[in-house]
C-alpha positions as CSV (number, residue, x, y, z in Angstrom):
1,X,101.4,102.9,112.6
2,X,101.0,102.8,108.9
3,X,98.1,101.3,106.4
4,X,99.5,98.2,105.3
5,X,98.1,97.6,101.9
6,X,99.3,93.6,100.4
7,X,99.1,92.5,97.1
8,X,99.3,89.3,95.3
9,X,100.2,88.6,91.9
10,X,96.7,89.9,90.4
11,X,96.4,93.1,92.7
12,X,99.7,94.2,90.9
13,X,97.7,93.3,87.4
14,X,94.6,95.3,88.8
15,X,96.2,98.3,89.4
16,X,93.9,101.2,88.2
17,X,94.8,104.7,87.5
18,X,92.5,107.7,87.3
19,X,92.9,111.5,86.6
20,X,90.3,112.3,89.2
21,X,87.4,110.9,91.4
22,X,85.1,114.3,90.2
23,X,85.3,118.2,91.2
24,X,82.9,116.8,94.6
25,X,85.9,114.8,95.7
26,X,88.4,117.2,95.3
27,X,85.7,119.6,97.2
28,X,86.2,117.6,100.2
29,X,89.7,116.7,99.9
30,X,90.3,120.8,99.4
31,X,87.7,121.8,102.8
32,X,89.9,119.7,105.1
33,X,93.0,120.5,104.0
34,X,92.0,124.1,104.4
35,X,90.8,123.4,108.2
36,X,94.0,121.3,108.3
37,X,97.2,124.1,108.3
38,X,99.6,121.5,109.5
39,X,98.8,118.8,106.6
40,X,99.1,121.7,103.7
41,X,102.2,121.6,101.5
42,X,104.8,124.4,101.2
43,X,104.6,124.2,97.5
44,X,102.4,125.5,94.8
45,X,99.4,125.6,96.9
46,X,101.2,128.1,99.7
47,X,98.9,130.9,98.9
48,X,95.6,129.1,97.7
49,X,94.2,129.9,101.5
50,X,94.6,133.5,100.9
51,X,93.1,133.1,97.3
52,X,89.7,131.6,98.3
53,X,89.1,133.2,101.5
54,X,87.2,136.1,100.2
55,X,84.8,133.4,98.9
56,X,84.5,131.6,101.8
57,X,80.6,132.6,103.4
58,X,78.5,131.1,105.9
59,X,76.4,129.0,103.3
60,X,79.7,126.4,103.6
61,X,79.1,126.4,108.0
62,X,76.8,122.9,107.9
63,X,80.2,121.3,105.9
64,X,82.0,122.1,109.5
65,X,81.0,119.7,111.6
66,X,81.6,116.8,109.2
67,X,85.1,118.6,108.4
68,X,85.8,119.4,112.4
69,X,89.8,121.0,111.9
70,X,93.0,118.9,112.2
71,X,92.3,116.0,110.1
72,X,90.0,114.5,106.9
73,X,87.2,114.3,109.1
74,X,84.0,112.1,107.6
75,X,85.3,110.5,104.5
76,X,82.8,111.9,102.4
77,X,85.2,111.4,99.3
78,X,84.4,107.6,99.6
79,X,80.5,108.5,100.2
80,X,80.4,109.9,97.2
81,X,82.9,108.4,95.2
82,X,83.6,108.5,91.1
83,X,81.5,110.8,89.9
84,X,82.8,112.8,87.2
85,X,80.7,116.0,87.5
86,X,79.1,118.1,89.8
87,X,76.0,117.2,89.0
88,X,76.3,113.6,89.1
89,X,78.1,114.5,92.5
90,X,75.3,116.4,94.0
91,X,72.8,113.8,92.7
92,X,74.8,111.1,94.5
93,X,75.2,113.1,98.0
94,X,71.7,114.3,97.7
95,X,70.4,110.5,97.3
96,X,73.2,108.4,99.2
97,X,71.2,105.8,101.7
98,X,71.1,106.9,105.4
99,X,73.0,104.0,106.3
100,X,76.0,104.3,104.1
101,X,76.3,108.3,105.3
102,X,75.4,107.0,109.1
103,X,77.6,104.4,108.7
104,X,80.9,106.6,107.9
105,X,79.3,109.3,110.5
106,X,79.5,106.8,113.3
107,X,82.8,105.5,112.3
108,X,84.5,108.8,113.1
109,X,82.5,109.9,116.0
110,X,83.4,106.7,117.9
111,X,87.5,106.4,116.5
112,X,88.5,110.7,116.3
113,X,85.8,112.8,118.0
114,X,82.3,113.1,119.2
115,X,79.7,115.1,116.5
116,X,77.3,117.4,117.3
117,X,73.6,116.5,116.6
118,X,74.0,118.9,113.3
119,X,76.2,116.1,112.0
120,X,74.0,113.5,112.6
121,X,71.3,115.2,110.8
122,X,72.7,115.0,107.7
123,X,72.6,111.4,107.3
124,X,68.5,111.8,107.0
125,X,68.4,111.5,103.2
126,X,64.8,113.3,103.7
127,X,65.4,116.0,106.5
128,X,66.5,119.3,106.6
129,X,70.3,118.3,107.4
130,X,70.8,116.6,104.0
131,X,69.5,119.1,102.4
132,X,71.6,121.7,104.5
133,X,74.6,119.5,103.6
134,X,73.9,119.7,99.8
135,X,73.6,123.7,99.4
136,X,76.6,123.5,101.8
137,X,78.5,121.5,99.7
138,X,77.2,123.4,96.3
139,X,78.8,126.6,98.2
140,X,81.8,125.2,98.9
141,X,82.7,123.6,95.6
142,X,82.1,127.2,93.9
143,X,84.3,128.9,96.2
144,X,87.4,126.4,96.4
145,X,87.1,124.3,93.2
146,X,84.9,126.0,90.0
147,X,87.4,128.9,89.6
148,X,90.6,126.4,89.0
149,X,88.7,123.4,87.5
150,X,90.2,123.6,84.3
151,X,94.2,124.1,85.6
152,X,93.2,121.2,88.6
153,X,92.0,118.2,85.8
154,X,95.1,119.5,83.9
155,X,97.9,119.5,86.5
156,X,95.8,115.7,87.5
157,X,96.1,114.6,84.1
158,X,99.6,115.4,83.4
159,X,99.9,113.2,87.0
160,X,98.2,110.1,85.5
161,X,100.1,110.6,82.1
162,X,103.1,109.9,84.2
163,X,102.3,106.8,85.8
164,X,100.5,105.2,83.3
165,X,103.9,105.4,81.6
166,X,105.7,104.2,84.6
167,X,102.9,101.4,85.0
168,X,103.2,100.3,80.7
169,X,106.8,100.1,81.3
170,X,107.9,98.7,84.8
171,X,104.5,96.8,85.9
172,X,102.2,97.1,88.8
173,X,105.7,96.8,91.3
174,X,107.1,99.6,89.0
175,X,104.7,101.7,89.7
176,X,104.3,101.2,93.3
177,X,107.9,102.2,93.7
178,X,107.3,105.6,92.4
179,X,105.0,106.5,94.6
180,X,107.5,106.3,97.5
181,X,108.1,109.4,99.3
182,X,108.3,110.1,103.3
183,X,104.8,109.0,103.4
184,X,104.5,106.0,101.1
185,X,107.2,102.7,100.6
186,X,106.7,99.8,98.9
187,X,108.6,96.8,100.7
188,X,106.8,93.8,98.4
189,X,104.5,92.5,99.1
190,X,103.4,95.9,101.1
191,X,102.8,99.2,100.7
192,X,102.8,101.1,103.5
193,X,101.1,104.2,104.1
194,X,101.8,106.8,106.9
195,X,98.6,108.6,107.6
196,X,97.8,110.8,110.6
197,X,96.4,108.2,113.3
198,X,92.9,108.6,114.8
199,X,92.6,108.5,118.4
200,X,91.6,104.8,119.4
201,X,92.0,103.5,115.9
202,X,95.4,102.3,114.4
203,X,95.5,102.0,110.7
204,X,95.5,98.2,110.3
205,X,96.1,95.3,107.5
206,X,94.1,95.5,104.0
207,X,94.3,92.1,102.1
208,X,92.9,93.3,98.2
209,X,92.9,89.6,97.3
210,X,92.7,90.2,94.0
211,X,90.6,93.5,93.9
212,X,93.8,95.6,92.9
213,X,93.6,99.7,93.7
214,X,93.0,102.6,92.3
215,X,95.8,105.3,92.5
216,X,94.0,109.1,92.8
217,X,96.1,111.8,92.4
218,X,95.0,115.4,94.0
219,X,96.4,118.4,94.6
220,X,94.4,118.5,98.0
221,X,95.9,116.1,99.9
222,X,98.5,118.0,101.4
223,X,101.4,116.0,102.9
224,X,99.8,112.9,103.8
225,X,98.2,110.7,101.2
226,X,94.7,109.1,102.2
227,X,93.5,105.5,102.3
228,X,89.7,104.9,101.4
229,X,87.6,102.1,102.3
230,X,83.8,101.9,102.2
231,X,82.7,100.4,105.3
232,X,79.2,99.7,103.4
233,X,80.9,97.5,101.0
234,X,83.9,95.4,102.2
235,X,85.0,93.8,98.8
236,X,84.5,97.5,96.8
237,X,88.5,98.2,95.7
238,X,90.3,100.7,98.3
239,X,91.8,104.2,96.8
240,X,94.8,105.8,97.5
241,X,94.7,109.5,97.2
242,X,98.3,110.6,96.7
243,X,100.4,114.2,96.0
244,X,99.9,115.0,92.6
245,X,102.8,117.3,93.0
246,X,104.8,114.2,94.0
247,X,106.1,113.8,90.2
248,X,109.7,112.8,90.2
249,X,110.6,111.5,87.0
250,X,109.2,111.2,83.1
251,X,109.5,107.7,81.8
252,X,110.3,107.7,78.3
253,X,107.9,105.2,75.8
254,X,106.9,105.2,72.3
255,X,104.3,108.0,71.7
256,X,100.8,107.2,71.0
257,X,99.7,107.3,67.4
258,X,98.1,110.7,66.2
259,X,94.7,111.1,64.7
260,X,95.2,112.0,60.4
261,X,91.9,113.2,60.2
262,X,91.8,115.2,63.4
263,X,95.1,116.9,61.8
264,X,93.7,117.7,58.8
265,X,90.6,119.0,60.7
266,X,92.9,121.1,63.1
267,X,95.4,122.5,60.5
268,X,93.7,125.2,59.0
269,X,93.2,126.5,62.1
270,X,96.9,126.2,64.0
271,X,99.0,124.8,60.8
272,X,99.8,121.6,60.1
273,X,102.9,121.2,61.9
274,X,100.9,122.0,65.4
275,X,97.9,120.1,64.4
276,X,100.1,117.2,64.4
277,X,102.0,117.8,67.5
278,X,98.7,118.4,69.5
279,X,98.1,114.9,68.2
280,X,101.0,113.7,69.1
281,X,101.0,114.7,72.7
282,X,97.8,112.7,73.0
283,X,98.6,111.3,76.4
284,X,101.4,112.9,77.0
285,X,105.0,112.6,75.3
286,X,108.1,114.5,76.0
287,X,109.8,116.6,73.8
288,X,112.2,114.3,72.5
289,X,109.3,112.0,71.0
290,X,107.2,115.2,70.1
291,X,110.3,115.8,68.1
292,X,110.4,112.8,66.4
293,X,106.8,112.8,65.9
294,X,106.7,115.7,63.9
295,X,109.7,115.2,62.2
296,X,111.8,117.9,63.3
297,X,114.3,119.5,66.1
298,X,114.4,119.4,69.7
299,X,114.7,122.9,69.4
300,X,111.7,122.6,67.2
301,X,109.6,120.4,68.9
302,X,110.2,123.0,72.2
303,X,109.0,125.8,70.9
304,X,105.6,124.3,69.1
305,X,105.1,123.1,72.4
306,X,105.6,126.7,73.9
307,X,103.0,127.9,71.5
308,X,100.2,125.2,72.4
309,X,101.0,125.7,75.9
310,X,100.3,130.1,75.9
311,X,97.3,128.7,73.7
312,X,96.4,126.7,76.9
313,X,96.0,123.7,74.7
314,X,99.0,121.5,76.6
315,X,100.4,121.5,80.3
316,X,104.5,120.9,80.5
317,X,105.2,118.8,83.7
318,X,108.9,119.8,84.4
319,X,111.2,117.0,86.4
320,X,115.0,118.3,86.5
321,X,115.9,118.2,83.1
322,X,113.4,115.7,81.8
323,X,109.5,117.2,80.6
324,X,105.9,115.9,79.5
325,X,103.4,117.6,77.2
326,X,99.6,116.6,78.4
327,X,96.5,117.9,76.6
328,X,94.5,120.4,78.7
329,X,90.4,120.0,78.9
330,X,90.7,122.9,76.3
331,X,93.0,120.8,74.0
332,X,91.0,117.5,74.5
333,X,88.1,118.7,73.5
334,X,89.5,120.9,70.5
335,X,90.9,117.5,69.1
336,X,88.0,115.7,69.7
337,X,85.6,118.3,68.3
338,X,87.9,118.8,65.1
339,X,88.0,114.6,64.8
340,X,84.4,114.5,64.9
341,X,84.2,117.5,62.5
342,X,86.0,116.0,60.4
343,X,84.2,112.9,60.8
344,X,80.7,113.8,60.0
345,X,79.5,114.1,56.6
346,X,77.3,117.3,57.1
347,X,80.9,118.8,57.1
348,X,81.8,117.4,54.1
């Protein structure tokens, strides 16, 4: 039986979308998905297994029995929640009350499975199984996340380009209808969400009342999207973690306006044409508007963007025959950095 998510009128005005909830989230979300075989997609992340296994050492063993194989295990992602750092996300795991851990800790041992003490101990914010946890976690995020951190917040930014487009131009509904797939469908008022079902537990009813969501796209999810609740707070607002790789279309919309003094800043350094299309892209635009941005062909337009992207300054989402241009963390902080440049008089 699936989640069943309703929304009023002002849940569909509080709909929230973010790139990420940190590299710490995406830690856990990557952990279980690698101790869950059957949930991984046959996609781009086929060979990722093979990729980090060589990094994989015993340091990351106390993250097992939290993560026990064939499911998400302890939501941990909701323990720790929005942090957008490692370091904040450490800081948060290492200080998180004993209750809130407990809390989620007993949750899953009486619903899916029965934890061994080593579990337990972690919830001690002041014992030797937090701390176990933390160096666990720390080993685990350098193995599966730190090497790709830079492609992951692109690939998850080119994701929430998309659907803040779909969201500015269809509305909450809209948006809720392109998240459909085998495991999602929006029947309004309702979205329903297929997630694996715990033994004992049926995914039940969740009225936001006017709390709205927050949509979190992640390559880690595999092929079943996550619901997350904090049992320590009942009215904090529920995430969905869906596929980022479940883009299916680019909705077109007027670009966002470019920066003149972060072009002037960049263009001595890529030319002025390119200055201005890195500005352009902004948020993300497709071609066409890139195009029209910078005042020239389609043709054009394509291959500036071919050069930013070998630069790894852009990401190009491809969706059939449609595409959209997102600034890499590279490219955001090269037009930030050249805007503030520009910006301060000691560069005057």
């Amino acid at each position: 039986m699936p989640w069943r998510v309703h929304f009023n009128a002002d849940d569909l005005e509080r709909i929230e979308i973010v790139d990420t909830l940190g590299p710490l989230a995406e830690t856990f979300l990557a952990l279980s998905l690698l101790r869950w075989p059957d949930a991984r997609p046959r996609g781009m992340l086929s060979e990722w297994p093979e990729w980090v296994a060589p990094r994989l050492t015993p340091r990351i063993k106390p993250l097992a029995p939290l993560l026990p194989p064939g499911g998400r295990g302890v939501d941990l992602v909701t323990v720790v929640g929005d942090a957008r750092t490692i370091d904040q996300g450490i800081t948060t795991l290492m200080t998180v009350p004993d209750d809130v851990l407990g809390t989620e800790i007993d949750y899953f041992d009486r619903n899916w499975q029965r934890l061994p003490a080593t579990a337990w101990a972690a919830a001690d914010a002041r014992g030797p199984g937090r701390i176990a946890l933390v160096d666990a976690t720390v080993a685990a995020y350098g193995a599966l996340i730190a090497p790709y951190w830079r492609s992951i917040q692109a690939q998850l930014r080119a994701e929430q380009a998309v659907r803040k487009r779909i969201l500015a131009q269809r509305g909450g509904a809209g948006l809720l209808e392109s998240l459909q797939s085998q495991w999602i469908r929006w029947r309004p008022p309702v979205l329903y969400v297929d997630t694996p079902t715990l033994r004992g537990l049926h995914p039940g009813r969740v009225f936001l009342h006017g709390r709205g969501i927050v949509l979190v796209p992640s390559l880690f999810t595999g092929d079943f999207p996550s619901m997350h609740l904090s049992l320590a707070e009942a009215d904090a607002i529920p995430r969905l973690v869906f596929a980022a790789s479940s883009i299916r279309e680019v909705v077109a919309a007027k670009p966002p306006a470019g920066g003149d003094q972060a072009q002037a800043a960049l263009a001595p350094l890529i030319g002025r044409t390119r200055a201005t299309a890195l500005c352009a892209i902004g948020d993300g635009c497709t071609t066409t508007e890139l195009a029209a941005a910078i005042g020239t062909s389609l043709a054009a337009a394509s291959q500036h963007a071919a050069v930013l992207r070998e630069a790894g300054l852009i990401i190009t989402s491809r969706h059939g025959r449609a595409v959209l241009h997102t600034l890499t963390p590279l490219g955001a902080e090269l037009l930030a950095s050249s805007l503030h440049r520009e910006l301060d008089p000691r560069y005057g």
